[in-house]
Every structure is written in structure tokens, then in C-alpha cells.
Phi, psi and omega in degrees: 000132176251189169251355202277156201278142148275128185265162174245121179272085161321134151237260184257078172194041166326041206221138133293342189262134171060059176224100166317310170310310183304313184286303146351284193314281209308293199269358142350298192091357176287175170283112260203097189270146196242109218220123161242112197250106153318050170355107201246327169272112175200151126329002206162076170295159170315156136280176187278308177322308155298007161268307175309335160278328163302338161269320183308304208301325188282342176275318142010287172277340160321278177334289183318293171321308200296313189311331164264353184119003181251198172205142186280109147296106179264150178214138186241153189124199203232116185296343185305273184318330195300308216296321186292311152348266200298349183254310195303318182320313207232044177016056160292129152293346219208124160231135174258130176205167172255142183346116169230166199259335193292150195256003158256009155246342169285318149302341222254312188282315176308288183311345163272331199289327186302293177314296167337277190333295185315318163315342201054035158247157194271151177228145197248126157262123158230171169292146144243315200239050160186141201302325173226144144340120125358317166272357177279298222274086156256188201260167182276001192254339176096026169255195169236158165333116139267002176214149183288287188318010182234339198276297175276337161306314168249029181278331202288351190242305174273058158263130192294111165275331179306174182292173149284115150024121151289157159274160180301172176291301238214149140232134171246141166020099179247133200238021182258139180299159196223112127011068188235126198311091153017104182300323176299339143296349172283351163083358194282338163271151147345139159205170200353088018258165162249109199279299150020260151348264169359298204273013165319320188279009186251357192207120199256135192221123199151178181290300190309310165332286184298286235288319164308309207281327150297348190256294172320324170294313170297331177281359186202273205298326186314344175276356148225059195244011154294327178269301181314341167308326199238041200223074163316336183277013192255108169296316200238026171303347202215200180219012158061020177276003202282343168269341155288335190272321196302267164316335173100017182285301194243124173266178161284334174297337187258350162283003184271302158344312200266327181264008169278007166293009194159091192274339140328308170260021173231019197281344210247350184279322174266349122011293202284327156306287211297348179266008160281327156324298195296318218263330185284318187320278197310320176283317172343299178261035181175086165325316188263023199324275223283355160228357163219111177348121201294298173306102174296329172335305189293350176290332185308336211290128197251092184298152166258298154101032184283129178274356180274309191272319183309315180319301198273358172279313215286296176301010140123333194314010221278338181118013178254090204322277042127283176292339196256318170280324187288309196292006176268334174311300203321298185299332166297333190223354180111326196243165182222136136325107194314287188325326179283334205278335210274284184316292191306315172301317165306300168275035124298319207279295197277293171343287202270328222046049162270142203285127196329282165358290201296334185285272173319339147326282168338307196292290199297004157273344182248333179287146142324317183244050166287147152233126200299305163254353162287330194284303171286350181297281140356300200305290184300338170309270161007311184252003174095022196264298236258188175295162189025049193266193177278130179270145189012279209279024148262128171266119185282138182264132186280329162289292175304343178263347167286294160334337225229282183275352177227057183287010141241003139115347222279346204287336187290297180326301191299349185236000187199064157297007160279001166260003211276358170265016185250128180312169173285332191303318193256333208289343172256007175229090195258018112333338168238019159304140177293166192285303160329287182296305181305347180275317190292323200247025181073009182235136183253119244241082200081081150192259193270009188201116162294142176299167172299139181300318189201137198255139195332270207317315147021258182302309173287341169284311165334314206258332178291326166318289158341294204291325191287334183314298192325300191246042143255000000 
């Protein structure tokens, strides 16, 4: 046993409570340094949605450390170099950090750990942020899972049950001053303009935050939340963990935790874990999810790539209430309504034919819960690429699935108020609104509302054409 300090490298596990690394660190008894290192050699930088949430999330975890006795150390750079500082800086021994999956942190992490070792200082790995390893759940073939439902049926049998982590009590003491970077060099909000802003008021961003939001979601809504999940017009249909989930604010072992007072009426939310689960297997095991087709059949795939409709689907523009209120949610508040997220991804891919990629680009810069393997999973589901994907020929129709899930019009109003005088009869298709009612109700159809971009039927023989293409 020594004295020398271990640092714990925090990344995407922005928590004191149920973080292994921390804890681990913490009953040592040794001193503990707390290091959040901004990454400048990464394969993929944040999007700025997701940097904006990264600064509220590290003051946050500021605050929390401080609340026990600790302290966050920020450092901006190529982590190989902070760490090799910083252990010459405080002779720390020991680095400790939790797992993470994506295959340039993951090379980035073998080669420090490779290096460290070699130094004789210790380096400690735990699972944090996932119910099982990408690598336990296999198949009787010895392979891994390609369709969800047999992939969460038997992941359910190796998920770790134990309780979650408390947070400490205590961190102790590294008692030498330490160098630590401004949050405001890191640059990480917006400026001119700060877009930023906006979307604050939709989010307690943090371990308390996530922790309000999973205990509020459990106290009501989750008992309707098999039907309320695909109801944009439902303020509290869903539990909004997914940017909390994102960052490590919260893990799934203490939401697991938490739904294990009823397990019955949370069973279908956790589902929803588990295709989070599901989207790491798959990346795990296919490094480019997000830029290269899972099916190669699909490299054949004959895109239209038009840069003008990508703009006006991204701005909200397209003439389809429906698709226009979710990409205006997206930009207003960071986040899209999983059910909406489905419809809008559809008509970029099959309506425009745009390559599913511009989308996921899109996503992963403007959401808050961009994630590395629900973002690219999701994308490729979508367009029939990927593993388990949705097939081809379902095409989501933007009206009717508006009609459907929004039968009184308020998500579209609240997010595409210039329609917002329009009956519920027109409001998701106002193209067949009488001249009268469009006049009544302040709206000019290629004026203050765009006509529709590409008319459905079209579109959809379009994209079956395409898709049949694919596979002769």
C-alpha cells in the first residue's frame, strides 16, 4: 500500500453515484485525483449539441465532487500526454477510468493501458454504463446477437442485479494545487449566435437532474407508457433520460434498480434499455456503424443527395407538418420524440433519398443524446441497412402517422405555429384545406408554409424502385 494519489479519469460517466472507478479509487484510502480530460485527437468530435450539454454536465459534476471533498481537474489535449503530466506532476500510480466502446476509445484506451502497465503504474477498468459487455451475450453459435428480441431475451439472464453503488461519503484529499483548465476554454457553448440558450429551459442537466427525472417518470408516467412512448403530443410520455443516459449522468444499473419496485409495469421502457444495449453489441462488433452499411448490398443504393432538401428537411421546411414539427422540436430544445425521430428519418431516406449518413451527421450534431451506438443503429434500422433492420418497403406515410399519433394537431401547433388556426381535419395535411380555411386561418401555401417538397405517392414508388434495385 502507498500513498501516492490514483487519478480517476472521468469521460462519459458524469456521476458520483454507482461509478466503480470512483469508488474503487475512494476506498483505497489513498488520495484521488478527479480529471476530465477534453479530447483533441479523437476519430469524431462532439457535436455542439452535445458540447453544450457537456459543459452544464462537468459543472455539475464540479459541484458534486466539491460536495464531498473533492475536486474536478479539467485538462484540454490528447489524453496520452494530460496523463503522462499529470502522473509525473503528483506521482500518482494507479489510473483508474470506466469502459467505454466506440473503437477509437477504445484503441486510444488499450494503448494507454499498454503503455501505463508497461511503466509499472496500475491501470483498473470497470463496466459502468451498460447492463452487460457487448461481448458476453452470445448466440448458441458462439456468435453475437443480429436481431433484438432473442439478443434481449437472453441479455436478461446475464444482467448484474446487484444494487448500484452509493455515492461516497467522502473523497480524500490530494492536497497539492493542481492546474485546471477554465470550462470556458474549453469553448464548449455556442457564441454568436448562442443557439445554446434556448434550449435551457427544457433541461436539469446533471446526476440530480437524471436522477428527478427517472423518479418523476416512475411515479406516473411509466404506467402508460407503452401507448404514451409514441404520442408526441404526451408532454410526459416518455422519461427524457437519454442525454442523461448519454453523458453517465445516470447508469442503467440504478434505472434498472429503480424499476425493479414493478417490474411489469416498467418492462416495456426497459425494452428501450436494452435497444441501447443492443445498438453497443453492434457497434462493438462493426467499428463503422455509422458510416458504413451494415448489409453491403446497400452500397449499390442510388441516392439523390439533393442539398437544398436536405436543408429544408434539417430547417423544419419540408411542407409536412409532422416531419417539420419534429425537426423544429429537434432544433428548439436538442432532443426529437423517439416516434417522430422514426417518421423524419424515413422521409429524409425514402421521400428524398437521402443518404441515411447526412442524417445521422445531422442527428449526431444537433441532439443533446447523440450517442455513438443508439445514433448509428437507429439511423440504419431505418433505412433497411442495418441489423435487424425495418424492411425496405416500410415506408412511414408523414401524414397519417401525424393523424395517428398526434390526433389533435397540438405537437404540430406547438412547434409549427403558423398552422396553428388550422382544424385538426387539415392540420397535418394543409394542402387539401379548402382556399377558405386557408385564408381563415392565416395560412399561405409557398409563402408563410411551404408546399409539400415531394408528393407522398411519388415518393413512395420512388424509393420501392430504388430499394428493388438494390436487391437484383
Amino acid at each position: 500500500m502507498t500513498s501516492n494519489p490514483i487519478i480517476v479519469w472521468f469521460r462519459r460517466d458524469l456521476r458520483i453515484a454507482d461509478n466503480p472507478a470512483l469508488t474503487e479509487a475512494v476506498n483505497s484510502n489513498r488520495p484521488v485525483i478527479c480529471l476530465y480530460i477534453l479530447e483533441t485527437e479523437t476519430d469524431r468530435d462532439l457535436g455542439a449539441a452535445s458540447r453544450w450539454w457537456l459543459h452544464h454536465s462537468l459543472n455539475a459534476l464540479s459541484e458534486d465532487l466539491k460536495g464531498i471533498g473533492g475536486k474536478l481537474i479539467l485538462r484540454t489535449g490528447q489524453a496520452f500526454r494530460i496523463l503522462d503530466m499529470l502522473i509525473e506532476e503528483t506521482g500518482a500510480d494507479a489510473v483508474y477510468w470506466n469502459r467505454r466502446y466506440d473503437f477509437d476509445a477504445r484503441e486510444t484506451d488499450s494503448a494507454i493501458k499498454a503503455d501505463l502497465t508497461q511503466r509499472e503504474i496500475t491501470v483498473k477498468s470497470f463496466r459502468a454504463n451498460l447492463l452487460s459487455e457487448p461481448w458476453m451475450v452470445k448466440t448458441k453459435t458462439d456468435n453475437y446477437y443480429k436481431v433484438f428480441t432473442p439478443y434481449w431475451r437472453a441479455a436478461q439472464d446475464s444482467i448484474d442485479t446487484t444494487d448500484p453503488l452509493p455515492a461516497p461519503k467522502s473523497v480524500p484529499h490530494y492536497s497539492k494545487e493542481l492546474k485546471s483548465d477554465p470550462i470556458d476554454n474549453l469553448a464548449l457553448l455556442p457564441s454568436s449566435p448562442d443557439w445554446g440558450s434556448k434550449m435551457r429551459p427544457y433541461w436539469t442537466i446533471g446526476r440530480a437532474g437524471a436522477e428527478t427525472a427517472l423518479e418523476d417518470f416512475l411515479a406516473g408516467p411509466v404506467s402508460d407508457y407503452p401507448d404514451d412512448r409514441n404520442r408526441p403530443d404526451k408532454e410526459n410520455g416518455t422519461s427524457k433520460l437519454s442525454p442523461h443516459l448519454a453523458f453517465g449522468e445516470i447508469s442503467p444499473k440504478q434505472i434498472w434498480h429503480a424499476c425493479k419496485r414493478d417490474l411489469d409495469k416498467a418492462r416495456k421502457f426497459l425494452a428501450e434499455i436494452g435497444w441501447r444495449e443492443f445498438s453497443y453489441v453492434l457497434l462493438y462488433h462493426n467499428p463503422k456503424l455509422a458510416t458504413q452499411n451494415f448489409k453491403s448490398d446497400f452500397d449499390a443504393f442510388a441516392w439523390d443527395n439533393d442539398e437544398d432538401k436536405l436543408r429544408r428537411w434539417q430547417m423544419g421546411q419540408t411542407g409536412y407538418p409532422f416531419v417539420d414539427a419534429g425537426m423544429r422540436q429537434l432544433w428548439e430544445t436538442g432532443w426529437q420524440h423517439n416516434r417522430v425521430r422514426m417518421v423524419t428519418a424515413s422521409f429524409l431516406i425514402k421521400h428524398l433519398l437521402i443518404d441515411w449518413r447526412e442524417g445521422e451527421k445531422w442527428f449526431h450534431d444537433t441532439l443533446v443524446d447523440a450517442d455513438p451506438a443508439s445514433n448509428a443503429a437507429s439511423w440504419q434500422w431505418v433505412a433497411g441497412s442495418g441489423a435487424d433492420a425495418a424492411p425496405y418497403f416500410r415506408i412511414f406515410n408523414p401524414f397519417t402517422q401525424g393523424e395517428k399519433f398526434d390526433p389533435n394537431g397540438d405537437y404540430v401547433r406547438k412547434y409549427v405555429p403558423e398552422l396553428r388556426h388550422l382544424p385538426n381535419k387539415f392540420i397535418h395535411r394543409p394542402w387539401e384545406a379548402p382556399k377558405l380555411v386557408l385564408l381563415e386561418a392565416g395560412v399561405k401555401l409557398g409563402e408563410n408554409y411551404p408546399n409539400p417538397i415531394v408528393d407522398h405517392k411519388f415518393a413512395r414508388e420512388r424509393a420501392l424502385a430504388a430499394y428493388k434495385a438494390t436487391r437484383e
